[in-house]
C-alpha positions in Angstrom: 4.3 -29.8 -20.8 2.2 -26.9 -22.2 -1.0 -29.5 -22.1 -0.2 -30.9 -18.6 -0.1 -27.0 -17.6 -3.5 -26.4 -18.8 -5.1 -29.3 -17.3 -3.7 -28.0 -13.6 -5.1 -24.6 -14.4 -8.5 -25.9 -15.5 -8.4 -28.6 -12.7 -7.4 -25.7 -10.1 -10.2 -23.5 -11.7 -12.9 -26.3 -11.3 -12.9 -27.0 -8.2 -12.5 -22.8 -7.3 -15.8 -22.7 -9.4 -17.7 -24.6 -6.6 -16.3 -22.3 -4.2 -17.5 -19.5 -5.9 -20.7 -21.0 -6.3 -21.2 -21.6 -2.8 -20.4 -18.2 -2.1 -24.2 -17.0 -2.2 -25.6 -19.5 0.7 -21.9 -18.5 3.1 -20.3 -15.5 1.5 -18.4 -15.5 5.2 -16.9 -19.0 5.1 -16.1 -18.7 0.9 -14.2 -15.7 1.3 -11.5 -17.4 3.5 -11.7 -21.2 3.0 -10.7 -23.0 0.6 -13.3 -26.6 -0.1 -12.3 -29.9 0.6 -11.6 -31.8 -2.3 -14.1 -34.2 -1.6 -16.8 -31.0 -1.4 -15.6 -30.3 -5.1 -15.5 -33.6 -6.8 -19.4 -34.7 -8.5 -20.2 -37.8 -6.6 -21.1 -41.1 -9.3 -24.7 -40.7 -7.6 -25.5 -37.7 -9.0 -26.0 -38.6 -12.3 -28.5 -36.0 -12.8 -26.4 -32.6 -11.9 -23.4 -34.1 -13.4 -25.6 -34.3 -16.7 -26.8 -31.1 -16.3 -23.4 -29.3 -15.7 -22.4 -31.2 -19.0 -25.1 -29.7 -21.0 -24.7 -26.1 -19.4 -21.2 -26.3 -20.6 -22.5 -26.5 -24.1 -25.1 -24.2 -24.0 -24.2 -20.3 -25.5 -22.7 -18.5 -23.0 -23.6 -14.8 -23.4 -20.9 -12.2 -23.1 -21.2 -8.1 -23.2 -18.3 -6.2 -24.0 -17.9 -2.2 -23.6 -15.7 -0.9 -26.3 -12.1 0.0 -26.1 -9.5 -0.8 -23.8 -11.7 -3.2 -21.4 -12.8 -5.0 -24.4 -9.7 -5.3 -26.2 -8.5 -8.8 -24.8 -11.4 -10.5 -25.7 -10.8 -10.1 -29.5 -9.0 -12.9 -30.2 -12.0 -14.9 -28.7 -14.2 -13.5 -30.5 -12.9 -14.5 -33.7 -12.3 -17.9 -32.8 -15.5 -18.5 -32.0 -17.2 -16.3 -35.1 -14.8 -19.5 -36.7 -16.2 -21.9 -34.7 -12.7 -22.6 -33.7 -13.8 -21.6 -29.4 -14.0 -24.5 -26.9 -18.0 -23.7 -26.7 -20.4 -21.6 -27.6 -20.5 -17.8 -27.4 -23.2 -15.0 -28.3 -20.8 -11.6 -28.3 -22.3 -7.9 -28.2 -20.0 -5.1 -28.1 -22.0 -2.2 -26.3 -20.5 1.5 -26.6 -22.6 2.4 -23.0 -21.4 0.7 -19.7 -25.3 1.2 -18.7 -26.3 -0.8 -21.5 -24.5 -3.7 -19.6 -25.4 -3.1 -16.1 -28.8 -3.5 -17.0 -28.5 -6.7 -18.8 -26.3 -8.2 -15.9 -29.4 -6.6 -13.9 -32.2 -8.3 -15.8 -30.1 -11.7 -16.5 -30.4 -11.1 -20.6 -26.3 -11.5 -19.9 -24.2 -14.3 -18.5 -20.5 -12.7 -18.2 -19.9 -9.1 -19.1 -16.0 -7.2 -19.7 -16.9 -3.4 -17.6 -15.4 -0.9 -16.0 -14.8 -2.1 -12.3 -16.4 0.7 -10.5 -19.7 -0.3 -12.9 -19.0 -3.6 -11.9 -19.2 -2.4 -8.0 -22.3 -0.9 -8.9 -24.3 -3.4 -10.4 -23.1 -5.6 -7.2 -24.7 -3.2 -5.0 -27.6 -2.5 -7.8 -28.4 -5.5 -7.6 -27.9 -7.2 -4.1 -24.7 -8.9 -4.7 -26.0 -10.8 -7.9 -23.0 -10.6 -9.6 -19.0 -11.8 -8.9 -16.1 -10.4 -10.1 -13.9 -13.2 -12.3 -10.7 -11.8 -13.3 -9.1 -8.1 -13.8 -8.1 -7.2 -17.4 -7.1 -3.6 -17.5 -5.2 -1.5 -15.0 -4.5 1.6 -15.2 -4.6 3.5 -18.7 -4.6 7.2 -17.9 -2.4 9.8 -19.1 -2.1 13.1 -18.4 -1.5 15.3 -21.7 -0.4 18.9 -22.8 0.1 20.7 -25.8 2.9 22.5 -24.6 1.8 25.6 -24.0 2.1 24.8 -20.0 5.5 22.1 -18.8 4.1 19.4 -16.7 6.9 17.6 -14.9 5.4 16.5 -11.8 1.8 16.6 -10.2 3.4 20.2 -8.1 3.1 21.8 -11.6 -0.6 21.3 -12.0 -1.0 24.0 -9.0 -3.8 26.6 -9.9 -4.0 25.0 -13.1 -7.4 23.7 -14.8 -7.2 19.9 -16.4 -9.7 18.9 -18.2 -11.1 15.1 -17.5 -13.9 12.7 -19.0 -16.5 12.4 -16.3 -17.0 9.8 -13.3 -14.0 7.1 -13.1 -11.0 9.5 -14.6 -12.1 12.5 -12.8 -12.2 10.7 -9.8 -9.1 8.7 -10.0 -7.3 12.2 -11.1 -9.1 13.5 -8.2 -7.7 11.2 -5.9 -4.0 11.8 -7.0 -4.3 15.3 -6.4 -5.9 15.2 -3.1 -2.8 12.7 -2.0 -0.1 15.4 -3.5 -1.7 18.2 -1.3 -2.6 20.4 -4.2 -5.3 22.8 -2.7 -5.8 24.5 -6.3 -6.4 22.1 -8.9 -9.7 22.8 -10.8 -11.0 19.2 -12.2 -13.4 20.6 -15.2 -15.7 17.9 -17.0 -17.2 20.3 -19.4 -16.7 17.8 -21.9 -18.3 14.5 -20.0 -17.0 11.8 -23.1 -13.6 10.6 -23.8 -14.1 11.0 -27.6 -15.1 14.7 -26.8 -12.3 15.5 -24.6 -10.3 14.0 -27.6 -11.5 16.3 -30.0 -10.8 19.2 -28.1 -7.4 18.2 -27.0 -6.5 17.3 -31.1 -7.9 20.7 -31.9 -6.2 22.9 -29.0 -9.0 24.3 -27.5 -8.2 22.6 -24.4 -4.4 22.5 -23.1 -4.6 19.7 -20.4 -6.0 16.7 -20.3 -6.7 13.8 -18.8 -7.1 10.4 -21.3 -7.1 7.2 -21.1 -5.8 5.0 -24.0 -6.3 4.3 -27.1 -7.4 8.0 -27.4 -4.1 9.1 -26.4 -3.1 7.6 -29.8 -5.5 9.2 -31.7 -5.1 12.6 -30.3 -1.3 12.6 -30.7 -1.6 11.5 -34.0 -4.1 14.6 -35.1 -1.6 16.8 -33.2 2.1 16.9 -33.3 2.6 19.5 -30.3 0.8 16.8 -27.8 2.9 15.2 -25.7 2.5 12.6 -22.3 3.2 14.7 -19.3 2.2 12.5 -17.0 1.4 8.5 -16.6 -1.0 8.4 -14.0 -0.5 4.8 -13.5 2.7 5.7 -11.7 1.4 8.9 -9.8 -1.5 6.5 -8.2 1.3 4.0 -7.2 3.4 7.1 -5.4 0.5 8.0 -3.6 -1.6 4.6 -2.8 -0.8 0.4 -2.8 1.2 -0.2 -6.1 -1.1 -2.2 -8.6 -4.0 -0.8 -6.7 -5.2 1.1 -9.9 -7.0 -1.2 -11.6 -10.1 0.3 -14.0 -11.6 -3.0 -15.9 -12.7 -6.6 -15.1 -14.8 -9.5 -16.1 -17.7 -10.4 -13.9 -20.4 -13.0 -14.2 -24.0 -13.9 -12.9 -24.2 -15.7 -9.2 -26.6 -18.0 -10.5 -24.7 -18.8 -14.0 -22.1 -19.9 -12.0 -23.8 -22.4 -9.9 -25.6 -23.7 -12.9 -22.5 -23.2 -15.3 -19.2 -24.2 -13.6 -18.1 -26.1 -16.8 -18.9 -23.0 -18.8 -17.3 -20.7 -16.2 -13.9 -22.5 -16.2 -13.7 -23.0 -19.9 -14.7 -19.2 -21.1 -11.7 -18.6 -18.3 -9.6 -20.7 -20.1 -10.2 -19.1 -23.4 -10.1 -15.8 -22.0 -6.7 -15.9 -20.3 -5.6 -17.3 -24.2 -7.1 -14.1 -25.7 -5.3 -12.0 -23.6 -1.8 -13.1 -24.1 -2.5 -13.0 -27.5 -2.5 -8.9 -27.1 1.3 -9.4 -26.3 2.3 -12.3 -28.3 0.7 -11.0 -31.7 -0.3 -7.3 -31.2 -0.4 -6.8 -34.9 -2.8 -9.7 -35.5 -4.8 -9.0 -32.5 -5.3 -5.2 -33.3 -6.4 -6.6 -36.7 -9.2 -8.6 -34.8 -10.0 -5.5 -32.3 -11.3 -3.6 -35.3 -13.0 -6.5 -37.0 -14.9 -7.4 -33.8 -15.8 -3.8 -33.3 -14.1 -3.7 -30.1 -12.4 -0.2 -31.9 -12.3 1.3 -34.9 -9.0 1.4 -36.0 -6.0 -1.4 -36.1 -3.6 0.8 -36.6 -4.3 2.9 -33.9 -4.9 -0.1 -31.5 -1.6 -2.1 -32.2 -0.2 1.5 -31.2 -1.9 1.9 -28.2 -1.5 -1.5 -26.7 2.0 -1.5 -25.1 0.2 1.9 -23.0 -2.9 -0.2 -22.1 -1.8 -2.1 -19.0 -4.1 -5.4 -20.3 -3.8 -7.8 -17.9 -5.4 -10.9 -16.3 -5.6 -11.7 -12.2 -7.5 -13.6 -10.5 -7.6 -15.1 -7.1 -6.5 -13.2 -4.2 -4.4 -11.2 -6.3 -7.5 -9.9 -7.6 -9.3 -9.2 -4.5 -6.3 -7.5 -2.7 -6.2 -5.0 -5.7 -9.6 -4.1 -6.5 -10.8 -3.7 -2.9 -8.1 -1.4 -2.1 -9.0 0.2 -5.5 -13.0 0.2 -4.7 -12.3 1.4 -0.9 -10.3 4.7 -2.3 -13.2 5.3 -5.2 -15.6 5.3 -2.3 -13.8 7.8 0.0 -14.0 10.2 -3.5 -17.0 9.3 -4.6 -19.4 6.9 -3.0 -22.1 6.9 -5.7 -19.1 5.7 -8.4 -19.1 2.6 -6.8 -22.8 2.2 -5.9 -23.1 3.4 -2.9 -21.0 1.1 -0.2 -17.9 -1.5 -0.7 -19.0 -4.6 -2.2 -18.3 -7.6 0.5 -15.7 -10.5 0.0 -19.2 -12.5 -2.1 -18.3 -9.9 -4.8 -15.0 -12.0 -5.6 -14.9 -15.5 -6.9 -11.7 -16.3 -5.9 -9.9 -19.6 -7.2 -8.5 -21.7 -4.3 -5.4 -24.0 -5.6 
């Protein structure tokens, strides 16, 4: 049963590959219609594209990953294919710098890169709609923290209060969930611009309340016994805005590698949606692989912080609906977060079944 499952999903995913494909020459008519089967299906003739899909598929696909929660279910593909145990074959970098990968997706030295999704909005725009987003992995994984010396029950609390947030995405996410509570005096301070920074001043006390996304939620809590999770802001976007709306990572991939690499395409999905279940079905074993692969530093902390990530995988309409509702509220905050305008339905490669 299991097998006959797979082969649905990859036959489904194949022929949603040519859709996506086709996407650059009538991004109008992709967005909302599905291919005829016949449109999909390599006619005998073509001897020479079916041959050259065949050896794309077994070329190395290169794959960026930022550290951290948006990279954290693609660990157990990673080791499988350091093992030689993937479908295919796959040249990994981890990057600690989302820039780092929006220039590579930019410059075409990467094929499919795991990244933020208002970075992958960006490089859309950067780039005149050069890129498509595959899949969501990560919704939303920000917490609002306090050390105690101020009680946080509710977003009402946080009136004529300062909270302290990494720049860009968190501030403006926490930005957003104020301006939907009313709160007219809420000072958003990004005097310390890095997660890891913020962290450290959280651990230490100098700062009281914070925004942070996981896993340094974990370690902060873990260097301080007084902090404690006030708030998940997962839950105060979804009283304010579309539930599931809040979604901060994805995978995206190269317009062009997908009309020269459907086979590719379909199988890293395959493997991919693998590698994320894994997270839930063997957290121990996968944290174990998220420090080996670099993705993090620490297992231990990892395996803790997993259950708070929100790791996820959607495609499809699914997708769409969520991260252009998402995209289209980041906009009205901050236009420049997302590149300057709302990426078009070509930005989606949405699967057809």
């Amino acid at each position: 049963m299991k097998r006959w499952i797979a082969f649905v999903l990859a036959l489904v995913m194949a022929l949603s590959m040519t859709a996506c494909a086709k996407e650059e020459a009538q991004p109008a008519a992709a967005a909302t219609e599905a291919p005829a089967a016949t449109e999909a299906a390599p006619a005998p003739e073509t001897t020479t594209a079916a041959v050259a899909e065949t050896e794309a598929a077994a070329a190395p696909v290169n794959i960026m990953v930022l550290n951290g929660t948006t990279g954290f279910g693609m660990a157990s593909l990673m080791d499988a294919a350091a093992k030689g145990e993937a479908a295919q074959e796959y040249n990994f970098t981890v990057e600690t710098d989302a820039s780092n990968i929006v220039a590579a997706l930019a410059n075409g030295s990467v094929d499919i890169a795991a990244l933020p999704t208002n970075a992958a909005a960006a490089v859309y725009n950067k780039t005149q709609g050069k890129v498509q987003v595959l899949a969501l992995n990560t919704l939303g994984v920000l917490y609002l923290v306090t050390d105690g010396t101020v009680t946080v029950e509710s977003m009402a609390d946080l009136e004529g209060q300062t909270v302290y947030a990494p720049a860009q995405n968190p501030s403006f996410i926490f930005q957003h969930i104020v301006d939907a509570n009313g709160l007219k005096n809420v000072t958003v301070d990004n005097t310390y611009a890095q997660p890891a920074d913020l962290n450290t001043a959280v651990a230490s006390g100098e700062v009281h309340i914070a925004v942070l996304p996981e896993p340094m939620v974990t370690v902060a809590k873990s260097k301080n016994a007084d902090l404690k999770v006030a708030l998940d802001l997962t839950a105060e976007w979804d009283k304010v805005s579309e539930p599931g709306s809040l979604v901060q990572g994805c995978v995206v991939v190269r317009k062009d590698f997908v009309v020269e690499n459907s086979v590719a395409v379909n199988t890293f999905l395959n493997e991919y949606g693998a590698s994320i279940e894994a997270l839930t079905t063997d957290v121990e074993g996968t944290a174990a692989k998220i420090e080996a692969t670099g993705i993090f530093a620490k297992a231990a902390v990892a395996a803790k912080a997993i259950p708070n990530c929100n790791v996820c995988f959607i495609i499809g309409e699914e997708m769409q609906a969520a991260l252009s509702q998402f995209l289209t509220i980041m906009h009205g905050v901050a236009p420049a977060s997302v590149g300057g305008s709302i990426p078009g339905d070509d930005f989606y490669c949405v699967f057809n079944g």
